[in-house]
mmCIF file of the N, C-alpha and C atoms, coordinates in Angstrom:
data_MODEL
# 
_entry.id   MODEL 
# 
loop_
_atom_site.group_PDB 
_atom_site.id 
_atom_site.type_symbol 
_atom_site.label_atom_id 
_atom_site.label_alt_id 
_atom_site.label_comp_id 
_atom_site.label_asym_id 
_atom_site.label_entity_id 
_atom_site.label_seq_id 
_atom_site.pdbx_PDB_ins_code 
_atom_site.Cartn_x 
_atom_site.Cartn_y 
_atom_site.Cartn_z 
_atom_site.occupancy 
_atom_site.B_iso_or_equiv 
_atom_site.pdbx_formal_charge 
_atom_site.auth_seq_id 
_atom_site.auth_comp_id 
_atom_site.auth_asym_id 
_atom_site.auth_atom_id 
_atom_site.pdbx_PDB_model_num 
ATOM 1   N N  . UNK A 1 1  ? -6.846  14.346 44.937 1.00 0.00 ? 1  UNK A N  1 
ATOM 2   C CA . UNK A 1 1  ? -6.898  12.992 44.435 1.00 0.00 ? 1  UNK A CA 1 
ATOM 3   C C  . UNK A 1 1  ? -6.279  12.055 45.454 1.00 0.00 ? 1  UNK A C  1 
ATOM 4   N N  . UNK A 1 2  ? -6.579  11.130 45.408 1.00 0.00 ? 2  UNK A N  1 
ATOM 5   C CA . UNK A 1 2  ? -6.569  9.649  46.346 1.00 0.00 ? 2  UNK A CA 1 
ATOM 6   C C  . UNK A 1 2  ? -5.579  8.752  45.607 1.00 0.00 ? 2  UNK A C  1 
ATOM 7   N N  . UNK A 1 3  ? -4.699  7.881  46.474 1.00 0.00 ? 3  UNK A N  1 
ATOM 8   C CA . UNK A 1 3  ? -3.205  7.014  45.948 1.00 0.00 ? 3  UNK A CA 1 
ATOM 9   C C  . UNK A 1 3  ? -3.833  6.611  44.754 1.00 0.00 ? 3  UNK A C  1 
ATOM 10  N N  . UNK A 1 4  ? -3.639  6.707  43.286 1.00 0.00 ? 4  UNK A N  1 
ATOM 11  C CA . UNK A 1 4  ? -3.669  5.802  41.876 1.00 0.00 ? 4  UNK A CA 1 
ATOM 12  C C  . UNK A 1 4  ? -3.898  3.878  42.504 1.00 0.00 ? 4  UNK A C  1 
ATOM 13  N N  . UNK A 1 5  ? -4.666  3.466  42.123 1.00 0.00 ? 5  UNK A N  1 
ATOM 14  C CA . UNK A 1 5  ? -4.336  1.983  42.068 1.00 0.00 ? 5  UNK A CA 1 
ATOM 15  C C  . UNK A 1 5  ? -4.395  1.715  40.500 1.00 0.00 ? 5  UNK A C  1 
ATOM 16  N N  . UNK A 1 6  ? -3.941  0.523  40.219 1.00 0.00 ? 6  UNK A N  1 
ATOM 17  C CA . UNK A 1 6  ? -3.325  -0.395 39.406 1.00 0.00 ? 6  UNK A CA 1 
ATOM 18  C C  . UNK A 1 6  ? -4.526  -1.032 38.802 1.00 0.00 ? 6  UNK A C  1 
ATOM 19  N N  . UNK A 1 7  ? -5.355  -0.529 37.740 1.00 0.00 ? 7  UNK A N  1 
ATOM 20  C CA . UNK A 1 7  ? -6.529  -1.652 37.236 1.00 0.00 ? 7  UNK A CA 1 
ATOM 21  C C  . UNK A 1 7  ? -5.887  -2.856 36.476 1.00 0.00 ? 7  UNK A C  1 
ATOM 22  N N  . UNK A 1 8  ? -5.008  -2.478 35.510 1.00 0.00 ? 8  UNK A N  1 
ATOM 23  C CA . UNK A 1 8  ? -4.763  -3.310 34.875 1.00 0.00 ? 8  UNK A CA 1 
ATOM 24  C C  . UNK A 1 8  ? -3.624  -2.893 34.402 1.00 0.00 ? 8  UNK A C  1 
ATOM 25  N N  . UNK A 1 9  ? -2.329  -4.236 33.574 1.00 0.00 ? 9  UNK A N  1 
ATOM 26  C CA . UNK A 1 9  ? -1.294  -3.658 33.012 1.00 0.00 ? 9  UNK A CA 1 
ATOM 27  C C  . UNK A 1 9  ? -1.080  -4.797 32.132 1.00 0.00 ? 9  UNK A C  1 
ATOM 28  N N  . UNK A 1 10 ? -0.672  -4.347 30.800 1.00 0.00 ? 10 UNK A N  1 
ATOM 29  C CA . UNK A 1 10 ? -0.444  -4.964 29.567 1.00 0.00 ? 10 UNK A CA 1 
ATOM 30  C C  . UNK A 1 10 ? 1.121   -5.614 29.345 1.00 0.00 ? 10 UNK A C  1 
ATOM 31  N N  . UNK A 1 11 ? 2.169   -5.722 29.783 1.00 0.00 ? 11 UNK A N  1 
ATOM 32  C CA . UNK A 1 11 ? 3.279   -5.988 29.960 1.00 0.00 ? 11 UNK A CA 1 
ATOM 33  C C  . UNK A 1 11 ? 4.052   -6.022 28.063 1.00 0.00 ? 11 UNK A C  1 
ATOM 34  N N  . UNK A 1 12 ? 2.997   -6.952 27.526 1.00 0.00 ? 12 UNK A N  1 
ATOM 35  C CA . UNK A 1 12 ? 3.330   -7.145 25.911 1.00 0.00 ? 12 UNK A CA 1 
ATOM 36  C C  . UNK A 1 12 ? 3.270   -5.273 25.421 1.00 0.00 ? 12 UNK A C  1 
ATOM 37  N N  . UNK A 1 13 ? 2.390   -4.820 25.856 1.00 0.00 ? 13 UNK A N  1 
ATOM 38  C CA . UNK A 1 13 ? 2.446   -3.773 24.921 1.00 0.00 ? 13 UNK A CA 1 
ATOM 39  C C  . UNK A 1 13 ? 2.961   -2.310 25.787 1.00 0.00 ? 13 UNK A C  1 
ATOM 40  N N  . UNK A 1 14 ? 3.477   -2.683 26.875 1.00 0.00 ? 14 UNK A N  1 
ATOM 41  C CA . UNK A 1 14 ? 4.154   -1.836 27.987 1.00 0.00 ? 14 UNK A CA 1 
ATOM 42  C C  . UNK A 1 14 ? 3.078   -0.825 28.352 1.00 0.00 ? 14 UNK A C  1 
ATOM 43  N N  . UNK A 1 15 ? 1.625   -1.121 28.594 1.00 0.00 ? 15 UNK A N  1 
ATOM 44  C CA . UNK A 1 15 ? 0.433   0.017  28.731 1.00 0.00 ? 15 UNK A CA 1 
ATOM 45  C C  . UNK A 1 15 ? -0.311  -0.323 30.206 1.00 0.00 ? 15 UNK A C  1 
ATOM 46  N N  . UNK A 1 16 ? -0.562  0.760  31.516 1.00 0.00 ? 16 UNK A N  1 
ATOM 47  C CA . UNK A 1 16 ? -0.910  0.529  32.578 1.00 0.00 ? 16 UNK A CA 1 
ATOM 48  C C  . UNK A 1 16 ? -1.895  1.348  32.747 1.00 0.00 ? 16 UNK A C  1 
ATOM 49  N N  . UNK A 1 17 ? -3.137  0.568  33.133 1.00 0.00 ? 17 UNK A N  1 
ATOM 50  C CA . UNK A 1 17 ? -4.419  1.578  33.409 1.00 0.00 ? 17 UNK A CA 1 
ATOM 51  C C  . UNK A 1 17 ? -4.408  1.820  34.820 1.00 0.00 ? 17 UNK A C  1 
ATOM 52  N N  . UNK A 1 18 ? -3.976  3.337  35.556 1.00 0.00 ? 18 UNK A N  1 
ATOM 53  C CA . UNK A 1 18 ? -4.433  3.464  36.670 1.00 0.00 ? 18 UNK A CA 1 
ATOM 54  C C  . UNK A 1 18 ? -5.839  4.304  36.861 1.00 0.00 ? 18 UNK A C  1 
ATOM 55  N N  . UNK A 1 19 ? -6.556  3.777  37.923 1.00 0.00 ? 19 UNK A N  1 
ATOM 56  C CA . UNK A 1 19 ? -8.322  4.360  38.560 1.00 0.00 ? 19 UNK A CA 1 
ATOM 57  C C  . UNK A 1 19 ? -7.977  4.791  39.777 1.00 0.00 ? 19 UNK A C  1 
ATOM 58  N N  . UNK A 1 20 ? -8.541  6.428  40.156 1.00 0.00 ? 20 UNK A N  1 
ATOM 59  C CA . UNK A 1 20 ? -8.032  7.516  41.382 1.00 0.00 ? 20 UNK A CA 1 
ATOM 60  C C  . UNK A 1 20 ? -9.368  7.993  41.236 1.00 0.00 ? 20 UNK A C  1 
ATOM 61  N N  . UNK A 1 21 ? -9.868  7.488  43.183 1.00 0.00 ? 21 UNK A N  1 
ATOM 62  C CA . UNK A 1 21 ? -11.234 8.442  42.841 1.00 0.00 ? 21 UNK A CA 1 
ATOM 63  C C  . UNK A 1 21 ? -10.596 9.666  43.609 1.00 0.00 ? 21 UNK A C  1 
ATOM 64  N N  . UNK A 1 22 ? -11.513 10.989 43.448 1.00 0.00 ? 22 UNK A N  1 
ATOM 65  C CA . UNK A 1 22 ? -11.369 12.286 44.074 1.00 0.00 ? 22 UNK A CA 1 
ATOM 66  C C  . UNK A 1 22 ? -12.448 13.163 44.199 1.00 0.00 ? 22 UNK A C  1 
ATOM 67  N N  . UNK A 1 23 ? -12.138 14.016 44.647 1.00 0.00 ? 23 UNK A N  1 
ATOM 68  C CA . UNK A 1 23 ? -13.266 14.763 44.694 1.00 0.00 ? 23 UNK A CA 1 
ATOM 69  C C  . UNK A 1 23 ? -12.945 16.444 44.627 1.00 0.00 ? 23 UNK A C  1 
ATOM 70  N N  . UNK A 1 24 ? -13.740 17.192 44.053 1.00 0.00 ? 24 UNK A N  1 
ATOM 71  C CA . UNK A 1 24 ? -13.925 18.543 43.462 1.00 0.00 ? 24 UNK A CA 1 
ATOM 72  C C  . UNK A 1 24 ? -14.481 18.976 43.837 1.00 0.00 ? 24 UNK A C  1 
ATOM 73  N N  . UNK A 1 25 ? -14.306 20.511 44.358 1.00 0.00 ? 25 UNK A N  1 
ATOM 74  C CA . UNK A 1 25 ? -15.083 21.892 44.794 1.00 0.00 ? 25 UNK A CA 1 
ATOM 75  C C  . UNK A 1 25 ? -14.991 22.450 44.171 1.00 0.00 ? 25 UNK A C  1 
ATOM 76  N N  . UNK A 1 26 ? -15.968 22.797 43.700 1.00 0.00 ? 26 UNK A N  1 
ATOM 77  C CA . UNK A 1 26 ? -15.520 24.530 42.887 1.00 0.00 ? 26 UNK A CA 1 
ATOM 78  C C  . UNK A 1 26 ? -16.743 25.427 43.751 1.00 0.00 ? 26 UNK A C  1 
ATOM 79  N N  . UNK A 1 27 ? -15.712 26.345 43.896 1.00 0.00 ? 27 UNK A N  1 
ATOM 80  C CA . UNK A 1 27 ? -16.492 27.654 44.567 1.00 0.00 ? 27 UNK A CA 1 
ATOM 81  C C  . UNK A 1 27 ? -16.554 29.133 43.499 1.00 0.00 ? 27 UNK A C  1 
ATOM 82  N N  . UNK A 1 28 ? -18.078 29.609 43.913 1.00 0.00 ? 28 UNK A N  1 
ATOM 83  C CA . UNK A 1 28 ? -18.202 30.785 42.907 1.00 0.00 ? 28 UNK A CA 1 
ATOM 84  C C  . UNK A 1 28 ? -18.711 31.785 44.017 1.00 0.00 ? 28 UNK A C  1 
ATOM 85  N N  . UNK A 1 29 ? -18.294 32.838 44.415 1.00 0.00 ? 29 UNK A N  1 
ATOM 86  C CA . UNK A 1 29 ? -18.673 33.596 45.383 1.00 0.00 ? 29 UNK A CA 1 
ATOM 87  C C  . UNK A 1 29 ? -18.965 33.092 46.342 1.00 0.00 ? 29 UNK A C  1 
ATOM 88  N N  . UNK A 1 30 ? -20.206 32.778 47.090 1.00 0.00 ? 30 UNK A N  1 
ATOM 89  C CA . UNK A 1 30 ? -20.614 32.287 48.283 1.00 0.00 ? 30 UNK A CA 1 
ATOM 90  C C  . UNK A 1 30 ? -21.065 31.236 47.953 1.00 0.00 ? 30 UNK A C  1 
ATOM 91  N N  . UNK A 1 31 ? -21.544 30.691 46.744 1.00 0.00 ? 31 UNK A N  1 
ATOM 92  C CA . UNK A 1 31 ? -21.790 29.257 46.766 1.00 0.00 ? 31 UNK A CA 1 
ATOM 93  C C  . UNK A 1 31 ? -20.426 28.175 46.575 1.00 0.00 ? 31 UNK A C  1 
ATOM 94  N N  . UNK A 1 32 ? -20.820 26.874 47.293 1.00 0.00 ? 32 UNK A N  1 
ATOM 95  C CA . UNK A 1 32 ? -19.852 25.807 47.187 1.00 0.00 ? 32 UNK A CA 1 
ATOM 96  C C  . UNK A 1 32 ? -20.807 24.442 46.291 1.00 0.00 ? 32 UNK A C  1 
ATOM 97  N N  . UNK A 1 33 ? -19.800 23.642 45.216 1.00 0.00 ? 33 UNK A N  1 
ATOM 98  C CA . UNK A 1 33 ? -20.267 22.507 44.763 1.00 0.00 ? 33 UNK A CA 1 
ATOM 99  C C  . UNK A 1 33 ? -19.466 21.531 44.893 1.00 0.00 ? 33 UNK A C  1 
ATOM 100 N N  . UNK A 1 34 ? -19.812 20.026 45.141 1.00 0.00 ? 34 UNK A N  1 
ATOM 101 C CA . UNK A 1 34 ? -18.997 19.448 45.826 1.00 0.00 ? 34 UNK A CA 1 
ATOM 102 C C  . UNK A 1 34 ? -18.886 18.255 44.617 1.00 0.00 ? 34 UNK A C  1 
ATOM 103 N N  . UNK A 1 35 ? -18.227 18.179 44.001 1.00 0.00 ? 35 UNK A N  1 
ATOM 104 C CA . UNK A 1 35 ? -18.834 16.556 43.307 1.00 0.00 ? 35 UNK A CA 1 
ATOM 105 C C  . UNK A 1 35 ? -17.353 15.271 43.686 1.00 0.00 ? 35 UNK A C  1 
ATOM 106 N N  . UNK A 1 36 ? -18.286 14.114 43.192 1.00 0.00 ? 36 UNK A N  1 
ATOM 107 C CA . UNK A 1 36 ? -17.088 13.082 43.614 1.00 0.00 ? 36 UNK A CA 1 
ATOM 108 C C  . UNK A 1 36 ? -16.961 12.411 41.901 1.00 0.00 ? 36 UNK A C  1 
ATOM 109 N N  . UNK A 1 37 ? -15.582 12.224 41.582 1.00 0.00 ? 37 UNK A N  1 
ATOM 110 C CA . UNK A 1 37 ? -15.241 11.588 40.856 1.00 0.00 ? 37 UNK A CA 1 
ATOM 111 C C  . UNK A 1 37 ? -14.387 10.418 40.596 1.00 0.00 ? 37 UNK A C  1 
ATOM 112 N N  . UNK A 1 38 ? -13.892 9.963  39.581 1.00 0.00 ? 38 UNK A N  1 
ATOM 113 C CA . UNK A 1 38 ? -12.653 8.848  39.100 1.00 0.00 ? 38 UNK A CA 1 
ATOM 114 C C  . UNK A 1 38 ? -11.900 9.462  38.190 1.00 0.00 ? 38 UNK A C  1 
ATOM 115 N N  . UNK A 1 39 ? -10.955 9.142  38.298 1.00 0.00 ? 39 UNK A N  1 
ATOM 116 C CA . UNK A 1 39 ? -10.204 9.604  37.046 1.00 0.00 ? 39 UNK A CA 1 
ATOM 117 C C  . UNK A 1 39 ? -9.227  8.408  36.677 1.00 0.00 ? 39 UNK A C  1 
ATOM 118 N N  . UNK A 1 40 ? -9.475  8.301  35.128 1.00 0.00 ? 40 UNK A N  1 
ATOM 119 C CA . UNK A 1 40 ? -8.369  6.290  34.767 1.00 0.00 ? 40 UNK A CA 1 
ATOM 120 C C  . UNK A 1 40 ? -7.221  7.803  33.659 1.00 0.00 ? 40 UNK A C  1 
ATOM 121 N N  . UNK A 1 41 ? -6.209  6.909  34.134 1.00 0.00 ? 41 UNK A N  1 
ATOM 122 C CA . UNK A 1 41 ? -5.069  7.231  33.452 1.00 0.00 ? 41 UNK A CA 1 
ATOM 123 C C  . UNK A 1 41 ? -4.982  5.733  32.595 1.00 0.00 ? 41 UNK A C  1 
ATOM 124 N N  . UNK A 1 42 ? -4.813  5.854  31.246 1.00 0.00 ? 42 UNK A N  1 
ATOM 125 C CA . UNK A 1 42 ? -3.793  5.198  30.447 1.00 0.00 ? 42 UNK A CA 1 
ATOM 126 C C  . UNK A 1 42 ? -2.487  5.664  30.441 1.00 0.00 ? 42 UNK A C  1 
ATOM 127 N N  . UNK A 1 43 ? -1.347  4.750  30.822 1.00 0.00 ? 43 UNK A N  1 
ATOM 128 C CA . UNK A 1 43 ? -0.096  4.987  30.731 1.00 0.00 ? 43 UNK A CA 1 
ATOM 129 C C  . UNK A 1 43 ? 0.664   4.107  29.932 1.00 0.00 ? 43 UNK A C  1 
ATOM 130 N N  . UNK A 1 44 ? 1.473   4.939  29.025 1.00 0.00 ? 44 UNK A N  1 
ATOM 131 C CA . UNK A 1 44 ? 2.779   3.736  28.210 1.00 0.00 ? 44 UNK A CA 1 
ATOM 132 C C  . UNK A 1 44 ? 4.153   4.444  28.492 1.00 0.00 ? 44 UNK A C  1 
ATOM 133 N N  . UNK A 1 45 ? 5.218   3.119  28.308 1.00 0.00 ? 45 UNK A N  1 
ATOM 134 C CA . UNK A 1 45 ? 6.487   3.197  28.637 1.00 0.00 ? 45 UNK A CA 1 
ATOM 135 C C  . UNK A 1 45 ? 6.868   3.798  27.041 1.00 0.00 ? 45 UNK A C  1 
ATOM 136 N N  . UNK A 1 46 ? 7.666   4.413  27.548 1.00 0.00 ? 46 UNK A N  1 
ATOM 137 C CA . UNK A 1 46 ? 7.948   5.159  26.024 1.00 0.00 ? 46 UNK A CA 1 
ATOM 138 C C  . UNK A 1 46 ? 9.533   5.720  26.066 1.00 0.00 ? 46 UNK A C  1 
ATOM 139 N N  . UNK A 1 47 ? 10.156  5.105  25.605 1.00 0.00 ? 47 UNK A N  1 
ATOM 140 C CA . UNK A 1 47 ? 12.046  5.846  25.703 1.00 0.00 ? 47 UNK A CA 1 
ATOM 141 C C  . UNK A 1 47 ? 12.529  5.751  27.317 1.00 0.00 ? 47 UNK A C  1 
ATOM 142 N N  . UNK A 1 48 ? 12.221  4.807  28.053 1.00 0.00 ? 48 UNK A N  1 
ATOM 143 C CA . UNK A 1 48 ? 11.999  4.579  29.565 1.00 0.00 ? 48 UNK A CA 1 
ATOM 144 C C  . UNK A 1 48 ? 11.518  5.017  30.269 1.00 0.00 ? 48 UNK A C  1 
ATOM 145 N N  . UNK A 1 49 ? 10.219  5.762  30.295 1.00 0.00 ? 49 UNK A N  1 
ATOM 146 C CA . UNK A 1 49 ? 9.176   6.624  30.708 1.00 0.00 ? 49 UNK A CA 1 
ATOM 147 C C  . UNK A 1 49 ? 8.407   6.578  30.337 1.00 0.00 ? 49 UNK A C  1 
ATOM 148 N N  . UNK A 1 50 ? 7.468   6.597  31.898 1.00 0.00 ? 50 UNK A N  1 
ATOM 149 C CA . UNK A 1 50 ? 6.111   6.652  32.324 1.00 0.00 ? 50 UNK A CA 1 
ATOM 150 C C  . UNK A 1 50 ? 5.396   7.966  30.978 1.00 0.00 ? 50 UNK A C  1 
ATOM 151 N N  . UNK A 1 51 ? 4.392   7.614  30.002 1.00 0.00 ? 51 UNK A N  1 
ATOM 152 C CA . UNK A 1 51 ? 3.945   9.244  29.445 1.00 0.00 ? 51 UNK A CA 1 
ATOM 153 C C  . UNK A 1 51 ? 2.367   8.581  29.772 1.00 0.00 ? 51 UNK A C  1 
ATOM 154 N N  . UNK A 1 52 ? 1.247   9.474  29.580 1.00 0.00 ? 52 UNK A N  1 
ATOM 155 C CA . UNK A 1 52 ? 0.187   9.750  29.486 1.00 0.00 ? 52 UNK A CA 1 
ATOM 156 C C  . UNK A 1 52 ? -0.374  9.587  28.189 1.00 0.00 ? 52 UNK A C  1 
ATOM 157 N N  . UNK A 1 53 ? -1.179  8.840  27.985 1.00 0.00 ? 53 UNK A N  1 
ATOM 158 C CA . UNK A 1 53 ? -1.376  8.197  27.030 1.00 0.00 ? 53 UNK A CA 1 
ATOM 159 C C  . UNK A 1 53 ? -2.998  8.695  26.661 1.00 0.00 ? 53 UNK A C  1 
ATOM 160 N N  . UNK A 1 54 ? -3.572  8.762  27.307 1.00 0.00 ? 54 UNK A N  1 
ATOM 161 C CA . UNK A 1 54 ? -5.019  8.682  28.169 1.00 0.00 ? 54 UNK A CA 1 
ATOM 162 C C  . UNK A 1 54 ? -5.622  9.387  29.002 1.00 0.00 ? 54 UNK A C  1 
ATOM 163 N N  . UNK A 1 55 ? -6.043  10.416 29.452 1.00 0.00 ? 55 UNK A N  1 
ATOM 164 C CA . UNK A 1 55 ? -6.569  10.478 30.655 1.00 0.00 ? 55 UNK A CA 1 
ATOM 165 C C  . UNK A 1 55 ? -8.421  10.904 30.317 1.00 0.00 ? 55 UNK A C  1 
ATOM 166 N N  . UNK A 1 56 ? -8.856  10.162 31.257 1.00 0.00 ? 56 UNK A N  1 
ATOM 167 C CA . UNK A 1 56 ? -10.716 10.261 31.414 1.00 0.00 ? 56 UNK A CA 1 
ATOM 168 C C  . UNK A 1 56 ? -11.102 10.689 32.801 1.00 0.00 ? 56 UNK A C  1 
ATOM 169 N N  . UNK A 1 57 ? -11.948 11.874 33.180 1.00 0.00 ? 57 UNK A N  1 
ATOM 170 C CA . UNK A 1 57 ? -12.854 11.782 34.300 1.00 0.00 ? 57 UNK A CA 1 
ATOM 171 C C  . UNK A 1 57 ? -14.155 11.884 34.410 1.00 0.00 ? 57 UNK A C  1 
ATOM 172 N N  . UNK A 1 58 ? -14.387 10.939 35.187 1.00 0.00 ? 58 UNK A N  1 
ATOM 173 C CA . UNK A 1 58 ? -16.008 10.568 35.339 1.00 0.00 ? 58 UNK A CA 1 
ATOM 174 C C  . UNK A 1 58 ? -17.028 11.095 36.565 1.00 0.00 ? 58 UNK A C  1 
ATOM 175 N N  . UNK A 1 59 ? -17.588 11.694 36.251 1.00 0.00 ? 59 UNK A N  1 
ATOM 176 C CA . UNK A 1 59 ? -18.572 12.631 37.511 1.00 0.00 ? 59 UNK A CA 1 
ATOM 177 C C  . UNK A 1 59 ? -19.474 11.482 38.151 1.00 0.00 ? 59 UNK A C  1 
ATOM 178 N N  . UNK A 1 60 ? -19.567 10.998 39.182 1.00 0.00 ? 60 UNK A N  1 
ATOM 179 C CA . UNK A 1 60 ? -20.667 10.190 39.219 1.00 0.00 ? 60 UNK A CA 1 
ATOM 180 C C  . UNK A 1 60 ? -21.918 11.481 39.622 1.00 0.00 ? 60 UNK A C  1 
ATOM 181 N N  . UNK A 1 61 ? -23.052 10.499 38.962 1.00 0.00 ? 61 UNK A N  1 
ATOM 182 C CA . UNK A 1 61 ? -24.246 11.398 39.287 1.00 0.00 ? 61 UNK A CA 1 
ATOM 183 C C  . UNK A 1 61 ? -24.403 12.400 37.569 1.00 0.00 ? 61 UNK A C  1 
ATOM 184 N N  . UNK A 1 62 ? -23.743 11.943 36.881 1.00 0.00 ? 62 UNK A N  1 
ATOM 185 C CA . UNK A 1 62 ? -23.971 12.798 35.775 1.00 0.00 ? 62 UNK A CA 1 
ATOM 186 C C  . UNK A 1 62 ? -24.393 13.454 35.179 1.00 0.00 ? 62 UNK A C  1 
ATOM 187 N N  . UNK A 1 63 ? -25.296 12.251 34.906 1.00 0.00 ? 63 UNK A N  1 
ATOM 188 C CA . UNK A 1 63 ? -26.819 12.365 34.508 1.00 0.00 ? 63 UNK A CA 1 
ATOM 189 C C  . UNK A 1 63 ? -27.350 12.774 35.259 1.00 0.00 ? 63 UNK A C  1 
ATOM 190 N N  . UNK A 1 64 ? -27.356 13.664 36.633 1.00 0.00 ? 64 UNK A N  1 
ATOM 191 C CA . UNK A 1 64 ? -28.296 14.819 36.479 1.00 0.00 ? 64 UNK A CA 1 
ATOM 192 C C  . UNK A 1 64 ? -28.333 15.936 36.263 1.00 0.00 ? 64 UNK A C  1 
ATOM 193 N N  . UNK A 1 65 ? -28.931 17.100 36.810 1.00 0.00 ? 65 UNK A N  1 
ATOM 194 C CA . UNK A 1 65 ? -29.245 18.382 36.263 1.00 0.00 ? 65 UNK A CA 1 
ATOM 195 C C  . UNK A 1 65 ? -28.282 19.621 36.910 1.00 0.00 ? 65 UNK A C  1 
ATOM 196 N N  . UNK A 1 66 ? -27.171 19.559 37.131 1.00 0.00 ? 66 UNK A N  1 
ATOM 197 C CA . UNK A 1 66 ? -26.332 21.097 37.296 1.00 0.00 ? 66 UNK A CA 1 
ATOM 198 C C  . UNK A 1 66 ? -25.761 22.036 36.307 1.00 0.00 ? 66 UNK A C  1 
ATOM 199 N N  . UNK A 1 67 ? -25.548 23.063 37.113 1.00 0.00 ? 67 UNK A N  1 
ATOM 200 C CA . UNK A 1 67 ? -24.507 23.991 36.238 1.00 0.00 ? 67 UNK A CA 1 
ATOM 201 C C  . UNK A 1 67 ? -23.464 23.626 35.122 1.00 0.00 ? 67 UNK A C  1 
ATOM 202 N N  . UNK A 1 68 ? -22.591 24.806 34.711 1.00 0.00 ? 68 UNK A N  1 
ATOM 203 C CA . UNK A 1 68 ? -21.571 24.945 34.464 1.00 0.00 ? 68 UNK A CA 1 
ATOM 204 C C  . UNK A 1 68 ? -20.645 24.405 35.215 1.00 0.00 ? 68 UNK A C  1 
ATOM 205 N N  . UNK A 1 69 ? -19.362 23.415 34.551 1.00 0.00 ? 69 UNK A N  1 
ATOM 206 C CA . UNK A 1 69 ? -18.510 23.377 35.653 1.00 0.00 ? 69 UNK A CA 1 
ATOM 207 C C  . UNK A 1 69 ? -17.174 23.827 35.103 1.00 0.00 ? 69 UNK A C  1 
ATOM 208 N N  . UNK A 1 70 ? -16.564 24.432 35.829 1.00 0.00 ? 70 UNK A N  1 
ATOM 209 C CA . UNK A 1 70 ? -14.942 25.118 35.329 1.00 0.00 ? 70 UNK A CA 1 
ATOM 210 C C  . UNK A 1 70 ? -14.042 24.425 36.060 1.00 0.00 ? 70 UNK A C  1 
ATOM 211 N N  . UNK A 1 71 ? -13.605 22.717 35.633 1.00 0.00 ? 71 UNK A N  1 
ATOM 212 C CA . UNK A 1 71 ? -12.523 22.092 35.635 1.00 0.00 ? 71 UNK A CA 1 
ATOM 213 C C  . UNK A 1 71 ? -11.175 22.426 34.855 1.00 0.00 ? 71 UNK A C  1 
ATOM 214 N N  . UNK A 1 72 ? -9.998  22.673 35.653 1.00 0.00 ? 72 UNK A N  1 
ATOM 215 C CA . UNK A 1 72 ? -9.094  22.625 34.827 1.00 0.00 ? 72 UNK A CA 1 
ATOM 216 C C  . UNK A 1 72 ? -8.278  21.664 35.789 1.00 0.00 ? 72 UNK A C  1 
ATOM 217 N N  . UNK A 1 73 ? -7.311  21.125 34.514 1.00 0.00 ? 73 UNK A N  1 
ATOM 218 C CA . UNK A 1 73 ? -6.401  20.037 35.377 1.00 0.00 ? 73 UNK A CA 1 
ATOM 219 C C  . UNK A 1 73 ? -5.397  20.028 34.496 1.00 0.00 ? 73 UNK A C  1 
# 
């Protein structure tokens, strides 16, 4: 993953959307798949800490036709 930037931040309700694009390999024997993604964190302040509120990732290219994919994060 690539530095987090700052989409947006709510200050009234202590909530910060960060957007990180990256990119994923997954390898299965001799084949390699490469895809590129985003990933937005929702974040809230909570007891003076950063928690995870949120998290989404988005494949670009989605909508089309591959495999199985075995993301873990």
């Amino acid at each position: 993953m690539q530095t987090p930037m700052i989409d947006r931040r709510d200050e009234v309700t202590n909530e910060y959307v960060l957007w990180t694009p990256m990119h994923y390999v997954e390898t299965r024997l001799d084949e390699q798949q490469l895809y590129a993604a985003w990933v937005t964190h929702t974040l809230r302040v909570t007891g003076g800490a950063l928690r995870i509120k949120l998290k989404r990732v988005d494949l670009v290219n989605c909508d089309a036709a591959f495999g199985n994919i075995q993301l873990f994060m």
